[in-house]
N, C-alpha and C positions, 0 to 999 in steps of 0.2 A: 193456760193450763197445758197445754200440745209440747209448746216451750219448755215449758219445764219439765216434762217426761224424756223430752227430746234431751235434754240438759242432763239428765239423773242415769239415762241411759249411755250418753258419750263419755261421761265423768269416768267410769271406770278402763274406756280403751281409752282414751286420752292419757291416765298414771299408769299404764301398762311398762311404759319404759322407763318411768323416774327411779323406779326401786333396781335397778341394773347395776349393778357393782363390777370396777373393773376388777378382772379374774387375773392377772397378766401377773407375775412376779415383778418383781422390780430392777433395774437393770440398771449398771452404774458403771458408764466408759465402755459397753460392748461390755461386760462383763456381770454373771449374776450375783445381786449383795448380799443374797441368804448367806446362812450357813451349812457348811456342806454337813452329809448324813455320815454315821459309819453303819460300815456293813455289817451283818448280822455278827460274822465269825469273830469280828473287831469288840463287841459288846458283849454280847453272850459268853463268847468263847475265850476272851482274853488274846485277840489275835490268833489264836490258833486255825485256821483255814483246814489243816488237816482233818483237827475233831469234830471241826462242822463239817466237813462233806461225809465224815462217816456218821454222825448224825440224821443228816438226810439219807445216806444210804438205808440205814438199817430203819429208820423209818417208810421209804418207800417198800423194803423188804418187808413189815409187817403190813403194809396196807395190799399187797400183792395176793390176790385172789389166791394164785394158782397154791403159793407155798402157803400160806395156810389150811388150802384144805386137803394137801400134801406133805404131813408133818415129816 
């Protein structure tokens, strides 16, 4: 009966490591196999880099404390 508490209690730090899944990306010749991202301004914006950064500008410009409660 000891046994088998002693058994019922290791059971679970024992499979503590089997559920580990390697996190690594996959690598192929030094090189990584994903697929690369595109940038925000490349998707959104149709390549335009300009219009996104004044997107963010005027976005930062409304979250700015000071000018809004400085109209």
């Amino acid at each position: 009966m000891r046994a088998r508490r002693l058994a019922v209690l290791l059971l679970p730090v024992l499979l503590c490591g089997c559920l580990e899944v390697d996190q690594h990306p996959g690598w192929k010749e030094g090189q990584y196999a994903g697929k690369r991202d595109n940038r925000h301004f490349q998707t959104r914006f149709h390549g335009d880099r300009f219009a996104w950064m004044a997107a963010i500008m005027n976005r930062n410009d409304k979250q700015n404390e000071y000018n809004r409660a400085n109209p």
